[in-house]
C-alpha positions, -999 to 999 in steps of 0.1 A, spaced: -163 -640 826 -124 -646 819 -105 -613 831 -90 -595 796 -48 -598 800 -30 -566 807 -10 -547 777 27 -533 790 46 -513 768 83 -519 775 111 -500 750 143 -511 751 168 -484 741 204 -481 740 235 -476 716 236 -498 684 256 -528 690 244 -537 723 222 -567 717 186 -548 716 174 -571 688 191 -601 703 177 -601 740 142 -591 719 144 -622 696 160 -644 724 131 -634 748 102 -640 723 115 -668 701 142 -686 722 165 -679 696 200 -661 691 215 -651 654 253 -650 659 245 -624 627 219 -598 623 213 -565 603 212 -533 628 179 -518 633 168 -491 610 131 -493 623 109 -502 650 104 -543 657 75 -549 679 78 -580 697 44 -594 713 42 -624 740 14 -635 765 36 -641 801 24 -650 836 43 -629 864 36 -635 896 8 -661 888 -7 -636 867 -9 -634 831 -2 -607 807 7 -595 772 40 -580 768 50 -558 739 86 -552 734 97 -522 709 135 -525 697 144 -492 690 167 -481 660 199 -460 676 202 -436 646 197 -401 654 170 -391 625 148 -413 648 152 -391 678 111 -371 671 99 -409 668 117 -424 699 99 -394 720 64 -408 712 79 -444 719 92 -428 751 59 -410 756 36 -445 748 59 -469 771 47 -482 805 85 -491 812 118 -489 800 155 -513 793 182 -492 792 209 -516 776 243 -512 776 272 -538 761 293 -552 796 323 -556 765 323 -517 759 327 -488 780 315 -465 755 282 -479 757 281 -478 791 291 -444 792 264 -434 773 234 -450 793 228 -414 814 223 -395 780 193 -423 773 180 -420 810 174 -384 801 160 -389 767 133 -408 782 127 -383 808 126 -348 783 99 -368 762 83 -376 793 85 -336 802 74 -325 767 37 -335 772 24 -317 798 -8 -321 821 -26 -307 791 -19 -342 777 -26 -359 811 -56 -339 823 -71 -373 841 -45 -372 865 -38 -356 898 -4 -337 904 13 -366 919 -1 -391 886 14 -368 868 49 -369 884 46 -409 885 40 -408 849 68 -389 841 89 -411 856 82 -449 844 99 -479 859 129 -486 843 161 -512 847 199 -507 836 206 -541 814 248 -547 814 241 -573 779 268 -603 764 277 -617 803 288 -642 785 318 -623 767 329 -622 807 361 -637 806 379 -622 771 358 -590 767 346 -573 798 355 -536 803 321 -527 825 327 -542 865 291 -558 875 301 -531 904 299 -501 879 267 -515 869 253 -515 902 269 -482 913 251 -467 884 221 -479 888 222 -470 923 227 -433 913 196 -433 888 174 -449 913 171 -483 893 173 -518 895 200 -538 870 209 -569 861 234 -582 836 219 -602 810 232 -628 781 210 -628 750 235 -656 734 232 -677 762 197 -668 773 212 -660 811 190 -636 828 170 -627 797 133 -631 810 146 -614 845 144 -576 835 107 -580 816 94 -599 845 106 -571 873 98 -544 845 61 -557 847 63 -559 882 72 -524 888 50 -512 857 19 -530 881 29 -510 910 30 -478 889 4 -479 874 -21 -487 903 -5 -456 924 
């Protein structure tokens, strides 16, 4: 009997202007619009992968940055098995920003108590309020003209949230497959603990 592939949940959140909908669209369809609309709702992207020799399905929600969607991105944040945190590498206020979406996916993740989670121990719990995530420093390739993140500050922060990064380019498809594949990874580990 062929095993049924594994569902993750993986939300990618961020300021607008960061290339949400790019590394989505460039990770699913290979493909890069030099122009696109911003996001005003949810895109669900959907792709069987194998990680590790093992196959999958992986579902990618772009979120829309505008604030009247803060009530819906808690139940994205509450439904996720794992977690982008995207920032631009070409502008600091982006980056500056990325703590203040670390802790909006940890407050939803507070808001639903045990109550909610009654199937797990203590310790599920506390793993479930805490879901893998990875800090994403997008457009490497603006590197030479445009940079005003160091790869270091990228590393340095992710260091102090516990998290693995990497810097991606959605143009030039560098790196974009590298965040979902360690996402799942981690979102394996997790979810067996």
């Amino acid at each position: 009997m062929a095993r049924r592939m594994r569902l993750f949940k993986i939300t990618l959140v961020g300021d607008r202007g960061v290339g949400k909908t790019a590394m989505a669209t460039q990770a699913y369809l290979s493909h890069f619009a030099e122009a696109y609309d911003y996001t005003v709702e949810d895109n669900y992207y959907k792709k069987p992968l194998v990680v590790d020799d093992e196959p999958c399905l992986v579902e990618l929600l772009d979120t829309p940055f505008q604030e009247e969607y803060t009530a819906l991105r808690e139940q994205w944040h509450r439904d996720s098995d794992a977690f982008m945190v995207v920032y631009s590498i070409s502008s600091r206020s982006t980056f500056n920003k990325i703590k203040k979406w670390n802790d909006e996916i940890t407050k939803a993740r507070e808001k639903y108590p045990q109550k909610e989670m009654k199937e797990l121990s203590q310790a599920g719990f506390e793993i479930w309020k805490s879901p893998p995530r990875i800090l994403v420093g997008n457009k490497a390739d603006r590197e030479e003209i445009e940079r005003e993140v160091s790869t270091q500050e990228g590393e340095a922060l992710a260091r102090e949230l516990g998290i693995n990064f990497v810097e991606t380019s959605a143009k030039s498809h560098e790196q974009i497959m590298e965040p979902i594949q360690q996402l799942v990874r981690q979102a394996r580990k997790w979810t067996e603990e």
